[in-house]
C-alpha positions as CSV (number, residue, x, y, z in Angstrom):
1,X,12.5,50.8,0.5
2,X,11.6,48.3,3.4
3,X,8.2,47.7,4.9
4,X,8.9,50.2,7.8
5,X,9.9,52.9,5.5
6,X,6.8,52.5,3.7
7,X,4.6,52.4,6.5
8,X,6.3,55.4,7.8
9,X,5.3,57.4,4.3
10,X,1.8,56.0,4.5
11,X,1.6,57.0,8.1
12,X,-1.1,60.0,7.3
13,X,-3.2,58.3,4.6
14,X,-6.1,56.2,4.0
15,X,-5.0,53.4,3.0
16,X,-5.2,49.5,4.1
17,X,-2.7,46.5,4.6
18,X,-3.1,42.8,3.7
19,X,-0.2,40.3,3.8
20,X,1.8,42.6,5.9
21,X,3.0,40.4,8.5
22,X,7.0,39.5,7.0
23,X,9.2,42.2,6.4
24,X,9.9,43.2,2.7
25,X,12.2,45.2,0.3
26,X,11.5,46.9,-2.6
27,X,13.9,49.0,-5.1
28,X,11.5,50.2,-8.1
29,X,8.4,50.9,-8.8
30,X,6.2,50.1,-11.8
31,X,2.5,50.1,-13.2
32,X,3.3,47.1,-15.7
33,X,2.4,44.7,-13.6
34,X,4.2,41.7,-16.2
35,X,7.0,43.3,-15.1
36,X,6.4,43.2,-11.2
37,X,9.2,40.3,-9.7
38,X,10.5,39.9,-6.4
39,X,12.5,43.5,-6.3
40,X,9.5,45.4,-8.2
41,X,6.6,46.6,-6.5
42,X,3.1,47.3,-8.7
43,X,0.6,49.5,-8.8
44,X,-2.3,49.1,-10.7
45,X,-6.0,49.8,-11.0
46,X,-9.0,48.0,-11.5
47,X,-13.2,49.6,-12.1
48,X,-15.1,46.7,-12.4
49,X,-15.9,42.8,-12.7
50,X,-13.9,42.7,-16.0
51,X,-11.3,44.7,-15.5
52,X,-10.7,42.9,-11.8
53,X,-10.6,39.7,-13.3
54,X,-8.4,40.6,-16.1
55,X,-6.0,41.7,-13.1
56,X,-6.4,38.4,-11.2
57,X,-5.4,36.6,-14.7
58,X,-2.6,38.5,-15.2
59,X,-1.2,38.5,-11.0
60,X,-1.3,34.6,-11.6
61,X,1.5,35.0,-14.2
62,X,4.2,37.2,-11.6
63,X,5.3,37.4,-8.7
64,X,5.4,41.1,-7.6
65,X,7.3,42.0,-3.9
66,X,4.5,44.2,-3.5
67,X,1.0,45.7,-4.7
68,X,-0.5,49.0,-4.6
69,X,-4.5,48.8,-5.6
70,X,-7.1,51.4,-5.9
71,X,-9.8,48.7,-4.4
72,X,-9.5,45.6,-2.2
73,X,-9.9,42.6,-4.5
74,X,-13.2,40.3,-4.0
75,X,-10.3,37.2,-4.0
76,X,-7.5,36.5,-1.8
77,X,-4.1,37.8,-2.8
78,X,-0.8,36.5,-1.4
79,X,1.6,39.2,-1.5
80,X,1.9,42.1,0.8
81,X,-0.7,44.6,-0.4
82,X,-1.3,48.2,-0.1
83,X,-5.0,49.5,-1.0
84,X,-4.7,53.0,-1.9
85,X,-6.1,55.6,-4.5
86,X,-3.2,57.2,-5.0
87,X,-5.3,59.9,-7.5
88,X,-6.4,61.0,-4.0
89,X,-3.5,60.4,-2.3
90,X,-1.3,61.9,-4.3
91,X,0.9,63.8,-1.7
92,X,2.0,60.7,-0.4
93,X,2.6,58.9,-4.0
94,X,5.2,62.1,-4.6
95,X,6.4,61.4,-1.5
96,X,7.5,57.5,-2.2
97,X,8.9,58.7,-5.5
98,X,11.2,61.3,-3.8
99,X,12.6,59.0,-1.9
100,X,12.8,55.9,-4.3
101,X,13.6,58.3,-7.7
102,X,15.2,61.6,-6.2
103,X,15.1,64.8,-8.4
104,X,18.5,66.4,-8.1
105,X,20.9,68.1,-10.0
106,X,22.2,64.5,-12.1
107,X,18.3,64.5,-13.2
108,X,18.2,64.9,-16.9
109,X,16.4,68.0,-18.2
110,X,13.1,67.6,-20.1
111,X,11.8,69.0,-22.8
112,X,8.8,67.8,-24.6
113,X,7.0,67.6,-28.1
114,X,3.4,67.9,-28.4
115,X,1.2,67.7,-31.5
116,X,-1.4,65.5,-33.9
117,X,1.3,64.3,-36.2
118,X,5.8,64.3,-36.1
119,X,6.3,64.2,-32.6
120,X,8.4,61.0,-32.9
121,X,10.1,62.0,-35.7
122,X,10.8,65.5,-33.9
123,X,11.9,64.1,-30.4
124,X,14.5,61.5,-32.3
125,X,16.0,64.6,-34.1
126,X,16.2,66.6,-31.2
127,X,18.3,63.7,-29.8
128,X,20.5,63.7,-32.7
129,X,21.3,67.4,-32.9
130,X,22.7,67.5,-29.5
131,X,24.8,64.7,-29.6
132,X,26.5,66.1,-32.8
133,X,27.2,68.5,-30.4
134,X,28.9,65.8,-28.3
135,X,25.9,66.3,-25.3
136,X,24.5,63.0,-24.1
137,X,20.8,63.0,-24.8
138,X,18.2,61.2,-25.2
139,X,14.4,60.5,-26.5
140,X,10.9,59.1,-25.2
141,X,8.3,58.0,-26.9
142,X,5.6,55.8,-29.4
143,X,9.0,54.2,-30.5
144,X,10.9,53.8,-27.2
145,X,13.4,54.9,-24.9
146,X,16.6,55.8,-26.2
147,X,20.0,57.4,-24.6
148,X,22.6,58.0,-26.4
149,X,21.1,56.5,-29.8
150,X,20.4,53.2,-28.0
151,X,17.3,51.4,-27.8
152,X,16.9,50.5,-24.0
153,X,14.5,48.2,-23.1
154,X,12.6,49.7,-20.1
155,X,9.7,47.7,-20.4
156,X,7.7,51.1,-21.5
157,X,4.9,51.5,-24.7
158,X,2.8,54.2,-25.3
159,X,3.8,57.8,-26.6
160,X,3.6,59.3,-22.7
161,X,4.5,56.5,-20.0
162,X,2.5,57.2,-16.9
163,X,3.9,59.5,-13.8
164,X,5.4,56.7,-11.8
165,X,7.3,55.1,-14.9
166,X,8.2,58.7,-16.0
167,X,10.3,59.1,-12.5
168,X,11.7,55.7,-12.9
169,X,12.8,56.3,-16.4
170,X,14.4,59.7,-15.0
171,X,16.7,58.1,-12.8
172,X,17.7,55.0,-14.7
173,X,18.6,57.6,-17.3
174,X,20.6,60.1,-14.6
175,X,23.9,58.5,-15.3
176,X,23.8,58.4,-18.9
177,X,22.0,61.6,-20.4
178,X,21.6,65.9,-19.8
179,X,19.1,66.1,-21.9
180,X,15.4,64.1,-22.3
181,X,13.6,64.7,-25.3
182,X,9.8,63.3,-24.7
183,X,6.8,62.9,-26.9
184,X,4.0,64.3,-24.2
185,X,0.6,63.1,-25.8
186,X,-3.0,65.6,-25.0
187,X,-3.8,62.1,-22.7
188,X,-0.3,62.4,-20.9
189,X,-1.6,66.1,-20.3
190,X,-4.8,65.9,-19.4
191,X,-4.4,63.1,-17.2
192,X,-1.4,64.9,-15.3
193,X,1.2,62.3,-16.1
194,X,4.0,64.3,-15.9
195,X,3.4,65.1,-12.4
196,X,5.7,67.6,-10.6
197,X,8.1,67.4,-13.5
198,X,8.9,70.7,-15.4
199,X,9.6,70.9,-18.8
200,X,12.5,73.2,-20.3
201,X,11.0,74.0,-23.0
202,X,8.7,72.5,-25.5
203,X,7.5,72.2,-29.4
204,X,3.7,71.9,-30.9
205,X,4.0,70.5,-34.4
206,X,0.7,70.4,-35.6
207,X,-3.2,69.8,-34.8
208,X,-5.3,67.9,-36.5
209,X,-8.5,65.4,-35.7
210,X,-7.6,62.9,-34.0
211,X,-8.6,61.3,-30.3
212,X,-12.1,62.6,-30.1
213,X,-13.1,59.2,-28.6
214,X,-11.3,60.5,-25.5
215,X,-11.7,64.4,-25.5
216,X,-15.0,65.0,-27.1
217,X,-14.6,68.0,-29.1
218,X,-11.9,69.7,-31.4
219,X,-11.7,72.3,-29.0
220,X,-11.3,69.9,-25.7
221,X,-8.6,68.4,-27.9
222,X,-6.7,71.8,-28.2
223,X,-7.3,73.1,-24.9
224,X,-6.0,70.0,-23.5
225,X,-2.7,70.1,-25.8
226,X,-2.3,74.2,-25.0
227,X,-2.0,73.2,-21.4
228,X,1.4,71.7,-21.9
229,X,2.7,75.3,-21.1
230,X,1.1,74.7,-17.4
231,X,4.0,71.9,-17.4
232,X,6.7,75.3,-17.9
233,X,9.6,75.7,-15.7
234,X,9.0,79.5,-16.1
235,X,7.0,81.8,-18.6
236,X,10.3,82.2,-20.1
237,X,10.5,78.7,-21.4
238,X,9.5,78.3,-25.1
239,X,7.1,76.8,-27.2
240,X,8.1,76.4,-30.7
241,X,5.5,76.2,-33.6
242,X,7.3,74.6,-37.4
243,X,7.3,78.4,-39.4
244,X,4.6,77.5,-42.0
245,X,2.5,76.6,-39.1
246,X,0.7,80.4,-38.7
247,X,-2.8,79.4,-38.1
248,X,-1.8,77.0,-35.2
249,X,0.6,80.2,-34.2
250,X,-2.1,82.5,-33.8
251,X,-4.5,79.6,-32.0
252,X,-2.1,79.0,-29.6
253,X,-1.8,83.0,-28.6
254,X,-5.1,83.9,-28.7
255,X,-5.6,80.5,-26.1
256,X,-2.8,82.0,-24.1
257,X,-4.2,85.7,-23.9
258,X,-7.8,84.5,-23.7
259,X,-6.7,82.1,-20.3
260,X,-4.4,84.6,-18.7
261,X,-1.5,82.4,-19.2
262,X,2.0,83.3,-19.9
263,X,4.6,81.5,-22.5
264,X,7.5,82.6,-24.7
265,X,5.9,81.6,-28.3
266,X,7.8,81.8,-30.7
267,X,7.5,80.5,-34.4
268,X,10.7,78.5,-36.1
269,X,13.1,80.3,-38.2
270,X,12.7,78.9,-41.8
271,X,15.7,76.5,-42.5
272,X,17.7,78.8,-45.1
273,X,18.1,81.1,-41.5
274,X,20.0,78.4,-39.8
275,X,23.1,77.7,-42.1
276,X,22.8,74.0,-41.9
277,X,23.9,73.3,-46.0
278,X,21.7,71.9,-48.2
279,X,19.0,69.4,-47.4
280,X,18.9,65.7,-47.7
281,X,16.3,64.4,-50.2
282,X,13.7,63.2,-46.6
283,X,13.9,66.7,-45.5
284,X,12.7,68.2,-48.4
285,X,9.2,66.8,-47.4
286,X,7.5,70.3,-46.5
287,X,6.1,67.7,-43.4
288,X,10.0,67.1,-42.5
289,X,11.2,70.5,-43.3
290,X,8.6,71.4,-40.3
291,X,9.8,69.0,-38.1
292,X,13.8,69.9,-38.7
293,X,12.8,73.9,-38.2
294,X,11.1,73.1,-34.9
295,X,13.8,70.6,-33.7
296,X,16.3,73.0,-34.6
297,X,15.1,76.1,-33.1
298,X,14.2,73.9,-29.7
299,X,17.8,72.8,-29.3
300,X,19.3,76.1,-30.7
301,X,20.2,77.6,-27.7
302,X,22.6,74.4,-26.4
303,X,23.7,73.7,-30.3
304,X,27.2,75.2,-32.9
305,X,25.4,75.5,-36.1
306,X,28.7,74.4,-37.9
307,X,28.5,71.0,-36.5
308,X,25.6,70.5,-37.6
309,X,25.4,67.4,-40.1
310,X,22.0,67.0,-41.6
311,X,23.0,63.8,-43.6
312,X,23.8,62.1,-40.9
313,X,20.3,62.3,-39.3
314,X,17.8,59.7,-39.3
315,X,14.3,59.4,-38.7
316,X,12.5,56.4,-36.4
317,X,11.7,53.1,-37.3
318,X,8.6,53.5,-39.5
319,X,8.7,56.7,-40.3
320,X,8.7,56.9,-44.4
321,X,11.0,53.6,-44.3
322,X,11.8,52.7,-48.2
323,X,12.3,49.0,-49.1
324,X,12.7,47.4,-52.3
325,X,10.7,44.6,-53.0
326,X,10.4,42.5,-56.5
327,X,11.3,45.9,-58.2
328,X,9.0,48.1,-56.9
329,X,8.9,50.0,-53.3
330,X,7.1,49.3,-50.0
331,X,7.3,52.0,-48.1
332,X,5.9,51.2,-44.0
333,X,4.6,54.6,-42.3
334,X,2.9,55.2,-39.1
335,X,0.9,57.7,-40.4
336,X,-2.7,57.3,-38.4
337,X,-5.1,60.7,-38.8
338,X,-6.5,61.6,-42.2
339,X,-3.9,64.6,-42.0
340,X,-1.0,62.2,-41.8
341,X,-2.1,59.9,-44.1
342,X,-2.8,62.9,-46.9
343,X,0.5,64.6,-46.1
344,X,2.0,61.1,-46.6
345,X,0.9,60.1,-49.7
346,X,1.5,63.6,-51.5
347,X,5.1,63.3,-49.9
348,X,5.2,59.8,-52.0
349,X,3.8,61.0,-55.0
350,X,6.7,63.4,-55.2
351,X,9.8,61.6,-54.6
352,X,7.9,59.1,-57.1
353,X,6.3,61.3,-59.3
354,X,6.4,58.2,-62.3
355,X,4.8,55.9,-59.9
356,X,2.1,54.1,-59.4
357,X,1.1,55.0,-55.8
358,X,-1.1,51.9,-54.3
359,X,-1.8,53.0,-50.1
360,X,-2.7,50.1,-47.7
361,X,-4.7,51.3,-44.7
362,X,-7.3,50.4,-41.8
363,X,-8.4,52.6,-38.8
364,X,-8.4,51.8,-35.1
365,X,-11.0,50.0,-33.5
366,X,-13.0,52.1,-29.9
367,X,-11.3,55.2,-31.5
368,X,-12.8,57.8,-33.0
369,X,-15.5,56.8,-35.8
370,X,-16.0,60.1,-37.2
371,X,-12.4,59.9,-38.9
372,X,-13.0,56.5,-40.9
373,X,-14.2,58.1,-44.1
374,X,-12.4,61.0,-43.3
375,X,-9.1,58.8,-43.6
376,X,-10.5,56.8,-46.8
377,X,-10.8,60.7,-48.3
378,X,-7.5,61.4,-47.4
379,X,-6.2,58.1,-48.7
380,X,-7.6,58.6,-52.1
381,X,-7.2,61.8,-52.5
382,X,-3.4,61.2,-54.5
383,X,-3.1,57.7,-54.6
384,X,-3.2,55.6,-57.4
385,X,-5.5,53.0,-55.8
386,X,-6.1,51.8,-52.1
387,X,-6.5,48.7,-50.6
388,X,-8.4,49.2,-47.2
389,X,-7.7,46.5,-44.3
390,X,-7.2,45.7,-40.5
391,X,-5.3,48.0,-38.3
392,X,-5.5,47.3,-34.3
393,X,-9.6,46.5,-34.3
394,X,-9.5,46.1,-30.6
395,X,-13.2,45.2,-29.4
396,X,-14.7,45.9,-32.3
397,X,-15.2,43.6,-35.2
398,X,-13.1,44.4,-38.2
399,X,-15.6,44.5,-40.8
400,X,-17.7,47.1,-39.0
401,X,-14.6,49.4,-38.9
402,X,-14.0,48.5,-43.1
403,X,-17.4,49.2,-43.6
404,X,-17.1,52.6,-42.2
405,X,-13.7,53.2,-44.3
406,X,-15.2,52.2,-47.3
407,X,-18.1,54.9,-47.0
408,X,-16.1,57.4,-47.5
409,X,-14.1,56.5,-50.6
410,X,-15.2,57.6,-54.3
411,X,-14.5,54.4,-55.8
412,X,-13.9,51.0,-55.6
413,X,-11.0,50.2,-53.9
414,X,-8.4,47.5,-55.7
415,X,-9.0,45.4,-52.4
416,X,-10.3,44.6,-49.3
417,X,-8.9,42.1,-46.3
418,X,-9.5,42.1,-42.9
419,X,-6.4,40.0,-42.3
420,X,-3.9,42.7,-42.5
421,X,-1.0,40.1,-43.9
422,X,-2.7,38.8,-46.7
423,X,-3.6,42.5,-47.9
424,X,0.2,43.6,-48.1
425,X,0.7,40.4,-49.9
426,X,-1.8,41.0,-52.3
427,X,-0.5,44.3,-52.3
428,X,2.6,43.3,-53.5
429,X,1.3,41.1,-56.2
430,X,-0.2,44.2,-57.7
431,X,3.0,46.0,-58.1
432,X,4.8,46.7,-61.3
433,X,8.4,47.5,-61.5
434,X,8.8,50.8,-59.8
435,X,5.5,50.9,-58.4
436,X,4.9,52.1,-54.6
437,X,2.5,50.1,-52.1
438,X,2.2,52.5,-48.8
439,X,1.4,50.5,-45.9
440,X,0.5,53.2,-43.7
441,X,-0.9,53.1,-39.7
442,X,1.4,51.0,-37.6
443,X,4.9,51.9,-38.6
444,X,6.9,50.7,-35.8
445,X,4.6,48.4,-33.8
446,X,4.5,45.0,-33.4
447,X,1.5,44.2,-32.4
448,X,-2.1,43.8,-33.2
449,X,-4.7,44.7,-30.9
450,X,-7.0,41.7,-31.3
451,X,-10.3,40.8,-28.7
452,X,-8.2,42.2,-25.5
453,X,-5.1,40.3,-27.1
454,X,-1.8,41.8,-28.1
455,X,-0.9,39.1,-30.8
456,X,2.5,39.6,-32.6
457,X,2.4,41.4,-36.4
458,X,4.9,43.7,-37.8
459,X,4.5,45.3,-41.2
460,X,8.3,45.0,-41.8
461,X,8.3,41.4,-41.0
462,X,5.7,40.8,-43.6
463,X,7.4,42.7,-45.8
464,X,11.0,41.0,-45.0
465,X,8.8,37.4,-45.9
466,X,8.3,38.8,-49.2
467,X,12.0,39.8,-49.8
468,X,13.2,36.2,-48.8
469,X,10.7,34.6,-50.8
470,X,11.8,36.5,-54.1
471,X,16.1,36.5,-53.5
């Protein structure tokens, strides 16, 4: 898009130009500013001092083509500018995205997987099934963007990518994938992210505390998640609920009926109803037994049970990955909510059931305090002994957030370290042959969120030190 075509689509709104006197081209849009260059145009929004000057520190790292801001800037900026809300404006923001990312009949269809706890593990699946079936698909989420079981690197983290990335992810994707499998978090929903997309259809895996920091209340937490069927193509489209999950079932209808809304809910056949053989060790996890049903009743209608190969199915980076270490087992999970965690280590406990079972955890710094002891319960409830450390502290300092873990355990716990590596260390030591240390919050990530820095950490990595240091 050049500069007159822009000014053309912002003909009608209220909006204001700096640096507008050369002529420009732009061919994608993104709200990652770090990866704004020459060809990509930004948008992004700033509140406040802080948040403006954070903005300023990181436009003096990249060059973008082109800014879209919610405010005019107190400084001077260099590159051609547009100052527009565009939550106001949001006519015209569909209208740049039609023409930059059409939606045609090459544009992948979406279905998306909502819930506390499995919707990574649920949208990778759902990835899987289909292209047993030889139907190129793909997945979106806390782990990624994948098409075709490859990792892409779109520059996208988060579970639910914002509405303008979403459309841009679409049509990078157009060429390669039918079907788009996305993780849609009750943020993503509440905060309209999915835009004018419509959804095909749609799973709920569980609900469970989590983000009251954001929403409040339980009950904002579940209104906000029901509203995915808002996002329907129909009131034909399903939702799927796992079978054993009756209570969130009979929530979700009596949400629909009580708010005049219409959906096809339907609950997942149990897995002996679907012929698939006999079950791979992970699956017997009644956690990933509700996550195959669901996946499998959510592709069913597009899927030949017969080709269906369950050993050949994998879960995500992080999800319940085993690794040996000095004879005993590390096993790195991103298991977050006190639901998760408990789930987690009673899963452990019974593919180890001689075992030792030591869990690692921290909670989340500016997240929801209320869960801290509610995790530590959780935590302790099965396990052997727990060590309690750092997770992403954000703001907050560290030994605040321990302090509120540790309230709500029983006992003493074998240890406690802020810094996150020495603790799995330490862990480690502890172990005896066959012995289990659970490492359970960041899974996948690579990242610590540290004072308003993202500095690198992995759980893996830590655990791959250990590995080398012992061959």
């Amino acid at each position: 898009m050049n500069k007159a075509q822009l000014l053309n689509q912002l003909e009608k709104s209220d909006s204001e130009y700096l640096n507008f006197e050369n002529d420009f081209k732009f061919q994608d849009l993104t709200t990652n500013l770090q990866n704004s260059n020459d060809k990509i145009a930004a948008v992004y929004n700033f509140s406040d001092e802080a948040s403006e000057a954070l903005f300023k520190e990181r436009l003096s790292k990249v060059s973008p083509v082109l800014l879209f801001l919610n405010k005019k800037p107190s400084f001077n900026i260099k590159c051609p500018t547009v100052v527009i809300d565009f939550k106001k404006e949001n006519i015209i923001l569909e209208s740049i995205l039609n023409s930059l990312y059409p939606i045609n009949a090459s544009t992948p269809k979406v279905l998306g997987v909502t819930g506390t706890n499995g919707k990574s593990t649920c949208v990778c699946l759902c990835e899987q099934l289909l292209l047993q079936q030889g139907i190129p698909s793909g997945s979106l989420g806390t782990v990624g963007v994948t098409a075709n079981g490859e990792i892409l690197d779109l520059g996208i983290t988060g579970t639910t990518p914002s509405y303008i990335d979403l459309r841009r992810i679409l049509s990078s994707l157009s060429s390669k994938i039918k079907f788009l499998f996305m993780e849609v978090s009750s943020h993503a929903i509440d905060q309209k992210r999915l835009g004018s997309i419509k959804l095909s259809g749609a799973g709920w895996t569980s609900f469970s505390q989590d983000h009251l920091d954001y929403h409040g209340t339980m009950e904002e937490y579940f209104r906000a998640k029901a509203e995915i069927v808002d996002l329907f193509i129909s009131s034909d489209t399903k939702l799927v609920v796992p079978p054993a999950q009756e209570k969130l079932y009979q929530e979700i209808k009596d949400f629909l009926n009580g708010s005049g809304r219409d959906s096809n809910l339907l609950k997942a056949r149990e897995l002996s109803e679907f012929s698939v053989g006999e079950l791979p060790p992970f699956f017997k996890v009644h956690y990933n037994k509700d996550n195959l049903a669901l996946s499998l009743e959510l592709v069913s209608e597009w899927i030949d049970f017969k080709k269906v190969k369950l050993d050949t199915l994998s879960t995500p980076k992080g999800r319940f990955s085993v690794l040996p270490v000095k004879g005993a087992f590390a096993i790195v999970d991103y298991a977050h909510t006190p639901d998760a965690i408990e789930n987690l280590v009673e899963a452990t406990v019974k593919a180890f059931p001689d075992s030792r079972v030591i869990t690692l955890f921290g909670c989340g710094g500016d997240r929801d305090k209320t869960k801290r002891p509610k995790m530590a319960m959780a935590a302790e409830k099965s396990s052997t002994e727990v060590i309690v450390t750092s997770d992403n502290p954000r703001s907050e300092e560290p030994e605040n957030i321990i302090n509120d873990i540790v309230a709500g355990l029983k006992k003493k716990p074998l240890l406690v370290e802020v810094d996150r590596e020495k603790a799995i260390k330490e862990g480690v030591k502890n172990l005896q042959d066959g012995d289990v240390l659970l490492i359970a919050g960041k899974g996948h990530e690579e990242y610590q969120e540290i004072k308003g820095e993202k500095v690198f950490f992995s759980d893996f990595a830590v655990v791959d030190s250990i590995r080398e240091e012992n061959d």
